[in-house]
N, C-alpha and C positions, 0 to 999 in steps of 0.2 A: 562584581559583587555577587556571592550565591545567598538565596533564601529556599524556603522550603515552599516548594510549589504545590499547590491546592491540587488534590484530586494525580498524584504523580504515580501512584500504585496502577489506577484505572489507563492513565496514559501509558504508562510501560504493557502495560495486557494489551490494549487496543493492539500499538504498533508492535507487537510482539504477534499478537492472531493476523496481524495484515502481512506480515513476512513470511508465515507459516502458511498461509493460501497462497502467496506469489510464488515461492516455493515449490509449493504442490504442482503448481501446474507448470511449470516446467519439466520437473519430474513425471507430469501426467504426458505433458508431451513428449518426452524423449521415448515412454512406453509404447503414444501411440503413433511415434514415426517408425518402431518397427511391424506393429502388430495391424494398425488404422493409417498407414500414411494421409489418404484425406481429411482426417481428423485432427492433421497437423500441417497446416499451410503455413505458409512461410511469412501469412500478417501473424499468425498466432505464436510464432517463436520470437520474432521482433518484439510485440507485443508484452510478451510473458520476459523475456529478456529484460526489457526498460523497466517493467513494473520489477522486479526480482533486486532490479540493483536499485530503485528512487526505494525499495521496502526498507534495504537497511541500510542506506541514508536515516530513513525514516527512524527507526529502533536506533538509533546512534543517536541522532538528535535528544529522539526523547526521553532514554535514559538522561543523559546530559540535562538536559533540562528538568527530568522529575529531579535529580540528584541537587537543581538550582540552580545552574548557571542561565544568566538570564539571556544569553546571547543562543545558546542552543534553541530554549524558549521562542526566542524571533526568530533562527531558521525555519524553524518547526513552523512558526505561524506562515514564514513565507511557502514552504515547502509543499503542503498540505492541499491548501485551498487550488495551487497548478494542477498536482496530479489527480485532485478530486475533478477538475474541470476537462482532465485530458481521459479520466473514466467516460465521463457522459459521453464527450468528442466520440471516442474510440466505438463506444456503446451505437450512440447515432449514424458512426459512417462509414465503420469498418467490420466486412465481415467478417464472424468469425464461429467456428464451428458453437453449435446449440450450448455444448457442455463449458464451454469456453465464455459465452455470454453470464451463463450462471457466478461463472467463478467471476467475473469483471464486475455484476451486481454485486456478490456478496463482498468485494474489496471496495466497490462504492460506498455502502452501509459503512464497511470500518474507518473508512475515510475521515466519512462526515462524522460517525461516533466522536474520531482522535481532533475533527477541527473542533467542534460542538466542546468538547474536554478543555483542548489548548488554549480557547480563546475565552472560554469561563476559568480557567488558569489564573492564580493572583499568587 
């Protein structure tokens, strides 16, 4: 059964800006493995890798879900709260270059914005 999900504009933008930084910095990294190679170690391509593809899981989900399908809705809720949990993880115990921690905060924030949305979601 699909309904109209509260707040579905806002959840499409969220996971729509958290793709577009997981994104970037992949693209920030391929520039700076030829220009900074230390600037791009090999936790930081893994890293940018896994967040780039759980992004649009993420955007697929929550179109789906803002659109009403309540089943995207519960991905979404199970989805979210993992990879916000494997930001901190990653944040706490893996290094990774300065400019690279910033981008891992600022997809934290978008994180908790899209669970903070989903789970106030009706």
């Amino acid at each position: 059964m699909t309904r109209n999900i509260v707040g579905s504009s806002a959840i499409r933008k969220t996971a729509v800006a958290y793709l577009v930084v997981s994104v970037a910095a992949v693209v920030v990294l391929a520039v700076l493995s030829v220009s900074a190679p230390q600037q791009a170690p090999t936790t930081a391509w893994v890293r940018a890798v896994i967040v780039a593809v759980t992004s649009v899981l993420t955007v697929i989900f929550a179109h789906r879900a803002a659109a009403g399908h309540e089943r995207a809705l519960l991905r979404l809720r199970i989805l979210v709260p993992i990879i916000l949990v494997a930001v901190v993880l990653v944040l706490l115990f893996l290094p990774l270059p300065a400019w690279m921690v910033i981008e891992q905060l600022l997809c934290g924030v978008l994180l908790l914005g899209l669970a903070i949305l989903i789970f106030r979601a009706r």
